[in-house]
C-alpha positions in Angstrom: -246.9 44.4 -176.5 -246.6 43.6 -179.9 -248.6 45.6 -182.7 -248.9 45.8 -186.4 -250.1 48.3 -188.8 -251.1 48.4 -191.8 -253.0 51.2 -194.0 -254.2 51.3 -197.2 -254.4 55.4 -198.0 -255.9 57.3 -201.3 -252.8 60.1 -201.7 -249.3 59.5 -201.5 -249.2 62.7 -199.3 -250.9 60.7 -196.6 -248.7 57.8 -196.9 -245.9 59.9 -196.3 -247.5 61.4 -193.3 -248.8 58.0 -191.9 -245.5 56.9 -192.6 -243.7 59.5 -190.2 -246.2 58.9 -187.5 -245.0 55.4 -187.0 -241.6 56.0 -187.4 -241.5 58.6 -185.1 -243.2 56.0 -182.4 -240.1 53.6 -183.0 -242.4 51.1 -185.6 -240.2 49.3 -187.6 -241.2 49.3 -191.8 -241.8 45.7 -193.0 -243.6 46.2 -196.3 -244.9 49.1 -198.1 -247.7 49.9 -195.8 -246.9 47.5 -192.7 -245.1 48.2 -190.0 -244.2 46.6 -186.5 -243.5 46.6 -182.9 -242.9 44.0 -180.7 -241.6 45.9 -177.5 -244.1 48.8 -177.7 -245.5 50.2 -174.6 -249.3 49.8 -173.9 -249.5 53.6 -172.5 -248.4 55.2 -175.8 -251.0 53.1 -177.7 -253.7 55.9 -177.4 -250.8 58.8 -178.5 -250.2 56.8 -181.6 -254.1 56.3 -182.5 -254.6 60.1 -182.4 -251.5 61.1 -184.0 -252.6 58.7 -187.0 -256.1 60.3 -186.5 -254.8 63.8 -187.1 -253.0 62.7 -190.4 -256.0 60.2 -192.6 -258.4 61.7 -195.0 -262.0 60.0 -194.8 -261.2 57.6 -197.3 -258.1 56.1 -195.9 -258.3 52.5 -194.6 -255.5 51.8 -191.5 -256.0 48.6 -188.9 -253.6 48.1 -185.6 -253.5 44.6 -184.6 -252.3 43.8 -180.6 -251.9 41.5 -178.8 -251.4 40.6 -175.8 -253.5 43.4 -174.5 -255.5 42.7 -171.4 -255.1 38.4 -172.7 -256.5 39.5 -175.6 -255.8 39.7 -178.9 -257.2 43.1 -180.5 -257.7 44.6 -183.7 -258.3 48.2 -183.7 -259.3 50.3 -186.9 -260.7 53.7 -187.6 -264.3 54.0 -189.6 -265.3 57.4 -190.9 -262.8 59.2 -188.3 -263.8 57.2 -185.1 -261.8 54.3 -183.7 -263.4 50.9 -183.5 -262.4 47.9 -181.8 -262.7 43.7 -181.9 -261.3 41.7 -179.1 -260.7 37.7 -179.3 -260.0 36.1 -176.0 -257.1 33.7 -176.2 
């Protein structure tokens, strides 16, 4: 499955720790704040949302677009601590 992130983050403290998070799940840096997969496996999908859960202060801003996901193309971002998803069939 393919996904991108990107985050938009109020300290540079959090960048740094967003920033590990996705290295550590084999995302690959493509700008500043973006970073992609395009082999990454669908059953580590939830790991990575709560590891980037554990590491954003209330007024950071991250999205994870996926696709394909179920034929679907998905954009998942967090609002106020809880995870929130929109899903476009293709």
């Amino acid at each position: 499955m393919f996904i991108s992130v990107v985050y938009d983050v109020v300290s540079t403290d959090s960048k740094k720790k967003i920033s590990d998070v996705l290295k550590q799940f084999g995302l690959k840096k493509i700008m500043d704040t973006l970073y992609e997969s395009y082999d990454f496996p669908v059953g580590k999908l939830g790991n990575l949302k709560k590891d980037i859960s554990n590491e954003l202060d209330m007024d950071d801003k991250l999205r994870i677009y996926q696709y394909p996901l179920e034929s679907k193309f998905k954009v998942s971002y967090i609002e106020e601590k809880k995870w929130k998803r929109l899903s476009v069939e293709i």
